[in-house]
C-alpha positions, 0 to 999 in steps of 0.5 A: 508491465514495464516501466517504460510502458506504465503511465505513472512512471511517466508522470513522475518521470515528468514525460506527461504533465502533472500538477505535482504538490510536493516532490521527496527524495523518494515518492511525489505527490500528484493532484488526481485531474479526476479525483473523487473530489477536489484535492484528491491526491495521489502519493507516489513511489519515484520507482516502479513498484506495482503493488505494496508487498514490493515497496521497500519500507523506507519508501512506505514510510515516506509516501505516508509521511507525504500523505500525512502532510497532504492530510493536514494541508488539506484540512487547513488549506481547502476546508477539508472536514476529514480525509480517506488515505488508503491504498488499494492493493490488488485487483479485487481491491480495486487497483486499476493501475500498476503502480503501488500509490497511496490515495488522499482524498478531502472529505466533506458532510454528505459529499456523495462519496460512499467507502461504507462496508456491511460488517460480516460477523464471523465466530470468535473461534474464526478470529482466533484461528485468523489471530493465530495466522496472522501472529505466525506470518508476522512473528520475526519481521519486527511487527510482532513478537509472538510466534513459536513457529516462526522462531523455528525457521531458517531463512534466507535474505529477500532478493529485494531487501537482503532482510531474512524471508521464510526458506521454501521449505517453511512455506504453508502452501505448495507456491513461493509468497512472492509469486502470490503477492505477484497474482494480485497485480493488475 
C-alpha cells in the first residue's frame, strides 16, 4: 500500500479530520471515533510504517511513551479503572489496517469488553525448545546476551536502520526475515 493511498497517513497528515489528543515529534494521538469505549485512542507513527518489525525504535519508544501518558490521562481524567495498550501486528492478530498504531483502551468493571484467552499447556521440553529459539534470534540485538550462535555470524547493516542484521547465509530458513515479517502485512 501506498502512503498516499492509506487512510491513517491521511489522518496524521490532517487531509481527514481527527480529534488529535496530543501531537509529538514522531507519533500522534487519534481518539478512535468508534472505539471499544469511550477514550480509545490510537498512537500513531507520522511516517507510514505498516507493521512493527519496520518501526525504527526511536519511533517505538515515543509511541509507547505517548500511550503511557493517554494511560495515565485516562485513568485521572475519565474515570478509567485500567487500560489495555496493545499492538495487533499481523493479520491473524488482527490488524485490519496497514499502519503500524498502538491501541489505549479505558477499562472499566464488566464493560463488555472481552480480550481473554484459553491458556494451551505445552510441555516443558517445548518451552525450552522455544526458549533456546527466541534466545538465539535475540543474542546481539541489545534485548539479550545469551546466545552462542549468534555471536558466530557476520552481519551486514539493515537497509532500514544501518544496525547489523543476519547475513543470508546465517538464515534459518530458505527466505530473507524481512520478506516474512512483509507477509503479515495487511
Amino acid at each position: 500500500m501506498k502512503k498516499d493511498s492509506c487512510l491513517i497517513c491521511q489522518i496524521v497528515e490532517g487531509k481527514i479530520p481527527s480529534f488529535r489528543v496530543y501531537e509529538g515529534h514522531r507519533a500522534v494521538a487519534i481518539l478512535d471515533v468508534n472505539g471499544a469505549n469511550p477514550g480509545h485512542c490510537f498512537v500513531i507513527p507520522k511516517i507510514h510504517y505498516p507493521i512493527l518489525e519496520q518501526v525504527p525504535d526511536d519511533d517505538i519508544a515515543e509511541a509507547f511513551s505517548i500511550a503511557n501518558k493517554l494511560s495515565v490521562a485516562l485513568f485521572d481524567h475519565l474515570g478509567a479503572e485500567g487500560t489495555n495498550i496493545f499492538v495487533a501486528n499481523g493479520i491473524p492478530a488482527g490488524q485490519t489496517v496497514a499502519h503500524f498504531m498502538v491501541n489505549v483502551i479505558p477499562r472499566r468493571q464488566n464493560d463488555g469488553i472481552n480480550l481473554q484467552w484459553q491458556p494451551k499447556q505445552i510441555t516443558e521440553e517445548e518451552v525450552a525448545t522455544i526458549e533456546l529459539k527466541l534466545k538465539d534470534e535475540l543474542a546481539g540485538t541489545g534485548v539479550s546476551h545469551a546466545s552462542r550462535k549468534a555471536a558466530a555470524r557476520k552481519s551486514v547493516p539493515s537497509v532500514r536502520t544501518g544496525a547489523p542484521r543476519p547475513s543470508p547465509a546465517a538464515w534459518d530458513g530458505d527466505e530473507d526475515p524481512a520478506v516474512t515479517h512483509l507477509r503479515r502485512i495487511p
